[in-house]
C-alpha positions in Angstrom: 0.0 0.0 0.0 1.3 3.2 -0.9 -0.3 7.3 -0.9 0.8 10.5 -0.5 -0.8 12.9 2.2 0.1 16.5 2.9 -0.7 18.0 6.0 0.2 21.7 7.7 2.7 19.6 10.4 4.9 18.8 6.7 5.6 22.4 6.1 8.6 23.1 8.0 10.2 26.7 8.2 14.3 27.0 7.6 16.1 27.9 10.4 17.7 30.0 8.2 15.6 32.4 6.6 15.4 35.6 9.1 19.5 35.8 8.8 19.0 35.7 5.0 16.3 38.4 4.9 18.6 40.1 7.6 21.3 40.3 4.9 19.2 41.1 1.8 17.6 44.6 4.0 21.4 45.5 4.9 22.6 45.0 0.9 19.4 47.4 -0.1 19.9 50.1 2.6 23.6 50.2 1.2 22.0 50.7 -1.7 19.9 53.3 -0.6 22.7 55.4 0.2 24.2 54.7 -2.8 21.3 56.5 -4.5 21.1 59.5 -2.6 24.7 60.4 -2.6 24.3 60.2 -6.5 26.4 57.3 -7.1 23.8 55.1 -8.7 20.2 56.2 -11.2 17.2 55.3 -10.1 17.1 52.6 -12.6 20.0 51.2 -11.5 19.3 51.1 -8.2 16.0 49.0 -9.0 17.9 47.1 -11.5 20.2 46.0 -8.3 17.2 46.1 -5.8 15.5 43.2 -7.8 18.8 41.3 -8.0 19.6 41.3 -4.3 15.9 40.0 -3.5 16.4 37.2 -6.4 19.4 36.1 -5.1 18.0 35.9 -1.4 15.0 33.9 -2.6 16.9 31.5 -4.7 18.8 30.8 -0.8 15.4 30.6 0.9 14.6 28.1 -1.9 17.6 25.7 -1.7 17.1 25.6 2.7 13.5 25.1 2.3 15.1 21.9 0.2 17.4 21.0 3.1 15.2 21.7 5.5 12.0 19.1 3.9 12.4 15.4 5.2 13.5 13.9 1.8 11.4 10.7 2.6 8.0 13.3 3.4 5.8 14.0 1.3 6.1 17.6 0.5 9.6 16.3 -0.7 8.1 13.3 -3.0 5.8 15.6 -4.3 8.1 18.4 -5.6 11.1 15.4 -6.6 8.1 13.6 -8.8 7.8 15.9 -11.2 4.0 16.5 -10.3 4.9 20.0 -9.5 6.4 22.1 -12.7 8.5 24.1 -11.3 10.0 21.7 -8.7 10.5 23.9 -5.2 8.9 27.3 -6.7 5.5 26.2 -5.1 6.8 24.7 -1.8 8.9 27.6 -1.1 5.6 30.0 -1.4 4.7 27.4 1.6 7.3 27.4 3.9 9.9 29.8 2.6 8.9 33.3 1.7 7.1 34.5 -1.8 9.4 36.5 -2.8 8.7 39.2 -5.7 6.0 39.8 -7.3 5.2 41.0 -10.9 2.9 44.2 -11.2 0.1 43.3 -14.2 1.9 45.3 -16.5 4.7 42.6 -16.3 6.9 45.0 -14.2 8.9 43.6 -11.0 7.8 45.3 -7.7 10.7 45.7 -5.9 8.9 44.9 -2.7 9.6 41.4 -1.2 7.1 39.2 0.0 9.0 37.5 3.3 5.7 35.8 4.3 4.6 31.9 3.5 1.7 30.5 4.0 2.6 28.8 6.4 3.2 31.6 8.9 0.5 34.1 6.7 1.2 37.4 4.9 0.7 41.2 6.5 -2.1 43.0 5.0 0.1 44.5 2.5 1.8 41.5 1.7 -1.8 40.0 0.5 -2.8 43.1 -1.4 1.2 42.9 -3.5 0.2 39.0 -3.9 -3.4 39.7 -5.1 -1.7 41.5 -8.6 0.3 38.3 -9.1 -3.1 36.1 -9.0 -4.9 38.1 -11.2 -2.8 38.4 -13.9 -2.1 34.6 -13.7 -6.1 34.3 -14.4 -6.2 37.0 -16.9 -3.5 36.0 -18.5 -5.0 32.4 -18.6 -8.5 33.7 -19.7 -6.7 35.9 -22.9 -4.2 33.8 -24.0 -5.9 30.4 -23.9 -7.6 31.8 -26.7 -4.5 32.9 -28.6 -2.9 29.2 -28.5 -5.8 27.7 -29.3 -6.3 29.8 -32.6 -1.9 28.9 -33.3 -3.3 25.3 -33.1 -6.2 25.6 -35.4 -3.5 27.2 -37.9 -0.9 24.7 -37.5 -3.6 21.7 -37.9 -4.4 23.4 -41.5 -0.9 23.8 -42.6 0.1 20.0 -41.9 -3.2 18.2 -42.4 -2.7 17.0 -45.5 1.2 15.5 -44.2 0.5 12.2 -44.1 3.0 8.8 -44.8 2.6 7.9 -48.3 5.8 6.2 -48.4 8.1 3.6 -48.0 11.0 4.9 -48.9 11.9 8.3 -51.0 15.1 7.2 -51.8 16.8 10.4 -50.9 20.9 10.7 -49.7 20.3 14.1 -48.0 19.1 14.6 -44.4 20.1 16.9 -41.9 23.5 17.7 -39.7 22.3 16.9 -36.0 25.3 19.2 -34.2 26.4 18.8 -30.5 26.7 22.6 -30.9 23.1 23.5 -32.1 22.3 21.1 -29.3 23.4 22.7 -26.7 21.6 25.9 -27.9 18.8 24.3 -27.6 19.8 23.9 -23.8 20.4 19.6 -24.0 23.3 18.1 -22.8 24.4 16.2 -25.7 22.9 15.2 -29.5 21.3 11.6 -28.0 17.8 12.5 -27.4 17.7 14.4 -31.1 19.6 11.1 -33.0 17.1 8.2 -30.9 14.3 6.4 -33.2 16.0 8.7 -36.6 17.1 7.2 -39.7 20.8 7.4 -40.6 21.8 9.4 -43.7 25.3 9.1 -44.4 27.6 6.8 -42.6 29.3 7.5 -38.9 33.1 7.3 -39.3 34.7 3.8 -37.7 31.0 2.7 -37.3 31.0 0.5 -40.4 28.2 -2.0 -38.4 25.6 0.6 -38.6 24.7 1.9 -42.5 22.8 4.7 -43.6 19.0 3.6 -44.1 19.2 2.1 -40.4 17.1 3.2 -37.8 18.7 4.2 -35.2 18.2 2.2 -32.0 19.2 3.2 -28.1 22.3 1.2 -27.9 23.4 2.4 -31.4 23.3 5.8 -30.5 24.9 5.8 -27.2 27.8 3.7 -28.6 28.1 7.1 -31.3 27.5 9.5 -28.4 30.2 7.6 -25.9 32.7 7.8 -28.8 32.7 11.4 -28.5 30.7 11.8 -32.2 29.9 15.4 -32.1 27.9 16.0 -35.5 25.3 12.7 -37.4 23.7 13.7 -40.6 20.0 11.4 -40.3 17.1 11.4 -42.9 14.6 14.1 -42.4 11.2 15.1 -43.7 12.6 18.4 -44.3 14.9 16.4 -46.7 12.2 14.0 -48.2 11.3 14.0 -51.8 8.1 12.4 -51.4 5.7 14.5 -53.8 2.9 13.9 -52.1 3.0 13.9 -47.6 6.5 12.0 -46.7 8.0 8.8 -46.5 8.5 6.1 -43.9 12.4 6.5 -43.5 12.4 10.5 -43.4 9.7 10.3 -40.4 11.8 7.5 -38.4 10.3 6.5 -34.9 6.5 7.2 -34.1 7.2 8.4 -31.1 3.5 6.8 -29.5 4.4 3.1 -30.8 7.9 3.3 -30.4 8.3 1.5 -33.7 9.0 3.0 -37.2 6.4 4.9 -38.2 3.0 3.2 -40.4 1.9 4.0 -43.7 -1.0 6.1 -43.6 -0.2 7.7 -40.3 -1.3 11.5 -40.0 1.9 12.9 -38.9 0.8 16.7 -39.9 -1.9 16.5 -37.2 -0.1 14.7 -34.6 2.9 17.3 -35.2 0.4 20.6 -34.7 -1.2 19.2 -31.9 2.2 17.9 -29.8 3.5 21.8 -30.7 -0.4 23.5 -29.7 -1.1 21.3 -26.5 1.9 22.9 -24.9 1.4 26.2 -26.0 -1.2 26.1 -24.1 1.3 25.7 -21.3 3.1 28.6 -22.0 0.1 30.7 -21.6 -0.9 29.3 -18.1 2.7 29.4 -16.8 2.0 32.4 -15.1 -0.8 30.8 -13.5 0.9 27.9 -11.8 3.6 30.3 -10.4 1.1 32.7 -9.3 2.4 35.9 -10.9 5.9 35.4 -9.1 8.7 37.2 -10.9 11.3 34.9 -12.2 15.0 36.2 -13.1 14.2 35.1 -16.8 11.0 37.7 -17.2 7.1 36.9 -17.7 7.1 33.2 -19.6 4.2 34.3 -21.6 6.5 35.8 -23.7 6.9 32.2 -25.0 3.9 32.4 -26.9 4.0 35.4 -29.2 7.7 34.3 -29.9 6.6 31.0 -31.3 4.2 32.9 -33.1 6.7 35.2 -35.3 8.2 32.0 -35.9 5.8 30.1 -37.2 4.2 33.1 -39.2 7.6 34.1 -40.4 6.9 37.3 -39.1 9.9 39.8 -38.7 11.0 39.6 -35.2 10.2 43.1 -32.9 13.6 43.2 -31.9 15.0 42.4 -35.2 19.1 42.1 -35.4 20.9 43.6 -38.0 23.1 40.9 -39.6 26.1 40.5 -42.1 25.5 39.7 -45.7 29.0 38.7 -46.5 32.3 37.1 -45.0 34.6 39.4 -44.1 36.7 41.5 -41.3 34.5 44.0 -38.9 35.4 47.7 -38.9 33.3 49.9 -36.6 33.2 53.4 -37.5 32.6 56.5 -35.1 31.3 59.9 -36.5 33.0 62.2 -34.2 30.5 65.3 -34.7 27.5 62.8 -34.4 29.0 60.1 -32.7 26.5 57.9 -35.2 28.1 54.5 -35.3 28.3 52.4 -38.9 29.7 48.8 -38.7 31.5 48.1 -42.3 32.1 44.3 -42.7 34.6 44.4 -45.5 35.8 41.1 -47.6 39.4 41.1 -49.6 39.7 37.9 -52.3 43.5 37.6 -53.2 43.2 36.6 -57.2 46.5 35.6 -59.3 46.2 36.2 -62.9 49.0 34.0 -64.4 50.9 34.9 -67.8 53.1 31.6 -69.4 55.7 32.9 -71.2 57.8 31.0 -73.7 61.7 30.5 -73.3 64.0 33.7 -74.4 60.6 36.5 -73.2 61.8 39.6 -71.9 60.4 40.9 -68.6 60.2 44.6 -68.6 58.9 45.1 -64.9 60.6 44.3 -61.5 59.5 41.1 -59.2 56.7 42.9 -56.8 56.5 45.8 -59.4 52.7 47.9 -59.3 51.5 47.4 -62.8 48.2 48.7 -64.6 46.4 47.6 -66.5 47.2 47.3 -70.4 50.5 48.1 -69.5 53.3 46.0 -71.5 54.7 43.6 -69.2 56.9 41.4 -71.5 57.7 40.9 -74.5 57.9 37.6 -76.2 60.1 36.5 -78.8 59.9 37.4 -82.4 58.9 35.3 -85.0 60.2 34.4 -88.6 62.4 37.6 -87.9 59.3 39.7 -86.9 58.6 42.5 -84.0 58.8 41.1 -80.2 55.1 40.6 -79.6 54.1 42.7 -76.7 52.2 40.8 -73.3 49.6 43.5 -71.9 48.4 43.1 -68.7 44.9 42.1 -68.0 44.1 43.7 -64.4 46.2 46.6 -62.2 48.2 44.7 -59.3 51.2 43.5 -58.4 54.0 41.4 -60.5 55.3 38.6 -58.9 57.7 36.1 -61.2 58.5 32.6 -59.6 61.2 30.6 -59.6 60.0 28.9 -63.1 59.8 32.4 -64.7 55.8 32.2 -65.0 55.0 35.6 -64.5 51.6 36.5 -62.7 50.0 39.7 -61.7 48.1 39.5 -58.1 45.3 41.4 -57.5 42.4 41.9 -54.6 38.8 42.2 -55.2 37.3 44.0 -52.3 33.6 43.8 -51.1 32.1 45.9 -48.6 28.8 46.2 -46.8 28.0 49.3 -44.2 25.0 49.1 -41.5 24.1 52.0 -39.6 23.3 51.1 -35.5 21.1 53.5 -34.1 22.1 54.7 -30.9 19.8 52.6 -28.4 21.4 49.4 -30.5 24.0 47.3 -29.0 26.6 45.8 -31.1 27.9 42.2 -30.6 30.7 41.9 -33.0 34.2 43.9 -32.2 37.0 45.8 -34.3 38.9 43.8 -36.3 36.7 40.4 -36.2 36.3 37.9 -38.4 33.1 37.3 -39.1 30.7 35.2 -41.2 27.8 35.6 -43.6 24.9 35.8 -41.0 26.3 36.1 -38.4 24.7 39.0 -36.4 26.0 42.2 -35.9 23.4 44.0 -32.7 21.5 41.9 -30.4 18.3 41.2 -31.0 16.4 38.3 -32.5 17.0 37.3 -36.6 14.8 37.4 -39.2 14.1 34.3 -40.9 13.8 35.9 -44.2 17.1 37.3 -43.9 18.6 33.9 -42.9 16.8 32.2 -46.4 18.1 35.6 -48.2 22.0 35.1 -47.2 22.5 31.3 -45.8 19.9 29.3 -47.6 17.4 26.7 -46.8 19.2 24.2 -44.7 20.0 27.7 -42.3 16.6 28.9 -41.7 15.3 25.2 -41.4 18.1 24.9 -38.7 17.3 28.5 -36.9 13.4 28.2 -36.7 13.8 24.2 -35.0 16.3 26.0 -32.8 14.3 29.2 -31.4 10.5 27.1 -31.1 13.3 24.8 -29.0 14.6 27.3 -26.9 11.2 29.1 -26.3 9.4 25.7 -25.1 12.6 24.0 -23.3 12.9 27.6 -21.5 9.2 26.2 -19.8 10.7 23.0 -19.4 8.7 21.6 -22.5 10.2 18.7 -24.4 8.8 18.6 -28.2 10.5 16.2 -30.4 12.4 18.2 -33.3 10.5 15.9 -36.0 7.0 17.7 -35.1 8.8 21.4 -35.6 9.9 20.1 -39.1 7.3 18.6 -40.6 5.7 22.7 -39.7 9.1 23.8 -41.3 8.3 21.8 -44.4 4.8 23.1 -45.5 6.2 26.5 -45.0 9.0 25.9 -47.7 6.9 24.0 -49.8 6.6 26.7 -52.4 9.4 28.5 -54.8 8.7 31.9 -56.3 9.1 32.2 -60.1 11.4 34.5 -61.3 11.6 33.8 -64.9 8.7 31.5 -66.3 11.2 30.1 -69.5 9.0 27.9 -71.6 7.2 26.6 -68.7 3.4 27.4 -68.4 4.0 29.4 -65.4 3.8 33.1 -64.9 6.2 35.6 -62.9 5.8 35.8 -59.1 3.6 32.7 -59.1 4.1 30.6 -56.1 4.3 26.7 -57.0 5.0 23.4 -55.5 8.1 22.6 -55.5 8.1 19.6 -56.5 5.5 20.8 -59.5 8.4 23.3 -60.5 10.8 20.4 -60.8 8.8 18.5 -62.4 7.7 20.8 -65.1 11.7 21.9 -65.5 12.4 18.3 -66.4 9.7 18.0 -68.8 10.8 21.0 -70.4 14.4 20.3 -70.5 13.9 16.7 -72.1 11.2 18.6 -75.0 14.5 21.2 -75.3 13.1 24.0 -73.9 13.9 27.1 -71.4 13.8 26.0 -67.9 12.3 28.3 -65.3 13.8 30.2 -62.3 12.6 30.6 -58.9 13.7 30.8 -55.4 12.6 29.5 -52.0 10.3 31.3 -50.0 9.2 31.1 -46.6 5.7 31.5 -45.9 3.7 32.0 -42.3 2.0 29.5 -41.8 -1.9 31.3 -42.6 -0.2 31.7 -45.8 1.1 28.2 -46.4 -2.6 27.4 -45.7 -4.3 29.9 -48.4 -1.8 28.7 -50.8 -2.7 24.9 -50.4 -3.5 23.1 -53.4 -7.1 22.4 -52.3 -9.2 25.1 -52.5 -11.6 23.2 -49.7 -9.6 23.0 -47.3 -8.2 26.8 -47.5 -11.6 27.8 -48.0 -12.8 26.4 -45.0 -9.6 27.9 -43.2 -9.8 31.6 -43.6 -10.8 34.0 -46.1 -13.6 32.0 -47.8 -15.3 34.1 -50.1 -12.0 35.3 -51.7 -10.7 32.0 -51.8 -14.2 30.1 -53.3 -13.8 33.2 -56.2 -10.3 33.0 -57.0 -10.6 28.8 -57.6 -13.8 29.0 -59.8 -12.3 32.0 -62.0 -9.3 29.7 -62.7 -11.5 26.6 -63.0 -9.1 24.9 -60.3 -9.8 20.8 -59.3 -9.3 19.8 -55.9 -8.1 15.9 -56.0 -8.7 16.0 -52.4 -5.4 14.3 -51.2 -5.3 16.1 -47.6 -7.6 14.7 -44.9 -10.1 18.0 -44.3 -11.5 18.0 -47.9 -12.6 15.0 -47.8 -14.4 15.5 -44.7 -15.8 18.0 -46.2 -17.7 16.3 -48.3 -18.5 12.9 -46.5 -15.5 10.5 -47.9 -13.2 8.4 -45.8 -10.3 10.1 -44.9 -6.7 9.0 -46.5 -5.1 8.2 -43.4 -5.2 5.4 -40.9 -7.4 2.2 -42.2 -8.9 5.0 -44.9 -5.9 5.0 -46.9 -6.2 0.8 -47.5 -9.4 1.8 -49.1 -7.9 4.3 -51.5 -5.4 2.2 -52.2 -8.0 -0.9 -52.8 -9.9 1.8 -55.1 -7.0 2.9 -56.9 -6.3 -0.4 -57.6 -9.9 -1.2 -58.8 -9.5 1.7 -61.3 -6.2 0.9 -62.9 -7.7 -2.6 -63.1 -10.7 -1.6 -64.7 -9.0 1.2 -67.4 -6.7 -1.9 -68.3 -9.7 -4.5 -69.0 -10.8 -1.1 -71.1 -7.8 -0.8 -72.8 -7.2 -4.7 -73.3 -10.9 -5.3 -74.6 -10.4 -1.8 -77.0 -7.4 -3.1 -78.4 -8.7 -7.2 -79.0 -11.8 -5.8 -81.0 -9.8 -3.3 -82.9 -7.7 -6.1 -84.1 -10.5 -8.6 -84.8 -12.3 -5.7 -86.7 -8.9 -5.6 -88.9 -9.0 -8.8 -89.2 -12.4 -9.8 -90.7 -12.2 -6.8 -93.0 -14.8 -4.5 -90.8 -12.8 -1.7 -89.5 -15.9 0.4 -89.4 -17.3 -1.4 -85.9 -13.8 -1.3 -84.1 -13.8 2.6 -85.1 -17.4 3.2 -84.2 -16.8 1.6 -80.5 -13.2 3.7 -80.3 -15.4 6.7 -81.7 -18.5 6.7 -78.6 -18.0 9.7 -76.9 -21.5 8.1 -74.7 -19.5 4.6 -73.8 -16.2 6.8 -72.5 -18.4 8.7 -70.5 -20.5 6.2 -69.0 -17.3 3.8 -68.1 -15.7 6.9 -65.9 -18.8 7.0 -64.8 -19.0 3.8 -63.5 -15.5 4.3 -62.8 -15.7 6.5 -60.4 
């Protein structure tokens, strides 16, 4: 028999806690005096106000541990996991509160020493009574908001479904012990477990790529000190239609490779909305307390300008080329530019044949179209004169080869208004990227200068950091298969001889396709380039006009598909909901495939039957029946009919 009571007797008071708050009220009148001598601003003096209570709390939080029976119950409780944020609650019990945040999200630099255990002052209560309230409000506003992110994410991914068994692709993605600790884990295990491997592991010739990787498997990699794996990915997969089998890997609920016909766009919005929902009522379990980190429900907007590829509110400047870091200073405006300037060292080389005559010195400046040499005559003919090509310098090696080296210089200025900080110095190197003032990146800027594999990369990461920050763990797969519909489309830039029109957004796949077909006909190819679309977007610019019609925007949308006479083939899992037929998922996609089947048998008997009484019209002389039954517009129509 086992349970686990609480009663008041469990909530012990540290010994220590009066000395501690003894020590915090001597650091703030120090303080105090700091501030009206002059020493200190007012904002600094809040600033350090806040710290010095933080700091005492956290100590009131670790003897409250010491101080708990570690077999009571209070102490199983908080150990278990049952609480979220371990000794946060049981500290409000027997510790002291500890700050509180006003409801505009500001800190009030008043301590709560109280539990309630021993009970708070009348002041203390009304201070504590701001924290509750916003928790509710907050819960009561923003439940709504991660609700409606759900709904969104659902209708981007709901037509992701495992079509596949394999796509046959060689490409994945680099799982890095670095971007892994960004996203605040100890080590690349937990991202490699249940993946499919892409390339192989050097001095792991046992395990080949196309292998799922199992437990053992992966800590052998990890305990060999492997810092970077490259595994399959569905941001990788070149299924045309949802993904494949080995891009997926593990379904994380069976613990088994994942099944044909599973609906891994749903099951991915729904494992990134549920705990969104948890970011909005974090402030609700802590109970407005103020945390060193800020309010949590920050978390939630964030994933939002993620997800909609919005440009970040704080948005950092960043560096559009490779190069060295020069800060400049105006000294009459004191207006700071940062120049990241690139130098390329070229050698133009100039063989010359035995008997030439050099006419400049080794490291001699030259410019250019200046005679450099001159080469032998000819059948008793003029020295033929050797012009340079480009201004540089000479250089002549130990062969006699004469080349002129020369430096190509690239150069990009960005202005930093005054309230920016910059977090790159003098004289840095620094790559394309990289950014130059704090501040969040914009994933559009990443796509512009690094490409697809960055921005895939940087969106997983930040959605990461925002939900592991709450103590969330999302598997990474759920985040990409998100990533994927939003880079589904390419932008054309110049249509070729392809059907398509400039600024069109088009599948990618569709784009390849048609650039194949045009290419084996000899044709122009088309040109596009990847965009990244929010995820409302991705949704409007689904292929099926149903299910973005019965997303958002539904006239618009129902007007736009009949003027261009558009078919939906219903392939996602919402259109044909909408109009009553088993979905293509689960045990609904055995009966599309059954019916699929059924059709390509039947249009075969067709073709089979067309083709023996063609024949045996030829041969008894009577073409005119086999041509007449060929000719029935009536019998083609009533077979799809039936057909269908």
């Amino acid at each position: 028999k086992a349970g686990v009571t609480i009663a008041i007797s469990d909530v012990k008071v540290p010994i220590g806690k009066q000395e501690e708050l003894a020590a915090a009220d001597a650091k703030i009148v120090e303080l105090e005096e700091q501030y009206r001598d002059g020493l200190i601003t007012d904002h600094e003096k809040y600033q350090q106000t806040v710290d010095v209570w933080n700091e005492a709390t956290d100590n009131v939080t670790r003897m409250v541990e010491d101080t708990l029976d570690p077999f009571g119950s209070i102490y199983t409780i908080a150990r278990s996991g049952a609480t979220k944020a371990k000794f946060q609650q049981i500290r409000q019990l027997s510790g002291m509160r500890g700050l509180m945040a006003s409801p505009s999200g500001r800190i009030i630099d008043v301590p709560i020493r109280g539990n309630f255990r021993e009970g708070l002052s009348v002041l203390e209560y009304f201070i504590s009574s701001h924290g509750a309230r916003k928790g509710l409000a907050d819960t009561a506003l923003r439940t709504a908001e991660s609700g409606y992110l759900t709904r969104r994410l659902i209708d981007v991914a709901q037509d992701v479904i495992v079509n596949d068994e394999d796509c046959g692709t060689t490409d994945g993605i680099l799982i890095t012990e670095a971007d892994s600790k960004d996203m605040m884990l100890p080590d690349i295990r937990s991202r490699l477990i249940g993946r499919v491997l892409a390339e192989p592991v050097p001095g792991f010739d046992h395990i080949l790529p196309g292998d799922e990787l199992t437990d053992d498997m992966v800590d052998e990699i990890v305990n060999a000190g492997v810092k970077a794996v490259r595994v399959r990915s569905v941001l990788a997969c070149l299924s045309h239609r949802g993904i494949c089998r080995k891009c997926y890997g593990r379904d994380l609920a069976a613990n088994s490779l994942v099944k044909i016909g599973a609906a891994v766009g749903i099951i991915a919005a729904q494992s990134i909305g549920e705990p969104g929902t948890q970011l909005t009522m974090r402030t609700f379990h802590t109970g407005g307390i103020a945390g060193a980190q800020g309010d949590i429900t920050q978390g939630l907007p964030r994933v939002e300008e993620l997800f909609e590829a919005r440009v970040p509110k704080d948005k950092a400047e960043i560096s559009e080329i490779d190069g060295v870091v020069e800060i400049v200073k105006d000294p009459n405006t004191n207006a700071r530019t940062v120049r990241v300037v690139s130098t390329n060292v070229f050698f133009d080389e100039y063989p010359l044949p035995a008997g030439s005559q050099i006419l400049v010195n080794d490291r001699g400046h030259v410019q250019k179209d200046q005679i450099i040499a001159l080469m032998p005559a000819e059948n008793g003919n003029e020295p033929v004169p050797v012009a340079a090509r480009t201004e540089g310098e000479l250089i002549i090696n130990a062969e006699g080869i004469l080349s002129i080296r020369f430096e190509e210089r690239e150069e990009r200025s960005y202005p930093i208004p005054a309230a920016r900080n910059i977090v790159v110095s003098d004289g840095q190197k620094i790559q394309a990227g990289t950014p130059i003032t704090g501040g969040q990146r914009d994933p559009q800027d990443v796509l512009r200068i690094q490409g697809r594999e960055a921005v895939q990369m940087y969106v997983v990461k930040e959605v990461q950091r925002v939900y592991r920050n709450t103590g969330v763990y999302i598997s990474d797969k759920h985040i990409e298969v998100i990533i994927r519909q939003m880079l589904r489309r390419v932008k054309v830039d110049e249509p070729g001889d392809t059907e398509m029109l400039p600024n069109d957004l088009v599948d990618r796949f569709v784009y390849a396709d048609t650039n194949a077909r045009v290419l084996a006909e000899g044709g122009e190819p088309a040109t596009a380039q990847t965009v990244l679309l929010g995820v409302t977007k991705a949704s409007l610019n689904t292929d099926s006009f149903l299910a973005a019609a019965s997303f958002q925007e539904t006239t618009r949308v129902l007007t736009e598909a009949a003027i261009e006479a558009r078919t939906d083939h219903l392939v996602g899992l919402k259109e044909n909901v909408i109009i009553g037929k088993l979905i293509p998922a689960g045990s609904g996609i055995a009966q599309r495939r059954r019916e699929q089947l059924a059709r390509q048998q039947a249009a075969a008997a067709r073709l089979a039957a067309t083709n023996a009484a063609s024949m045996a019209g030829v041969g008894a002389g009577t073409v005119g029946v086999g041509a007449s039954t060929l000719g029935n517009p009536n019998l083609h129509t009533l077979d799809s009919l039936g057909e269908e």
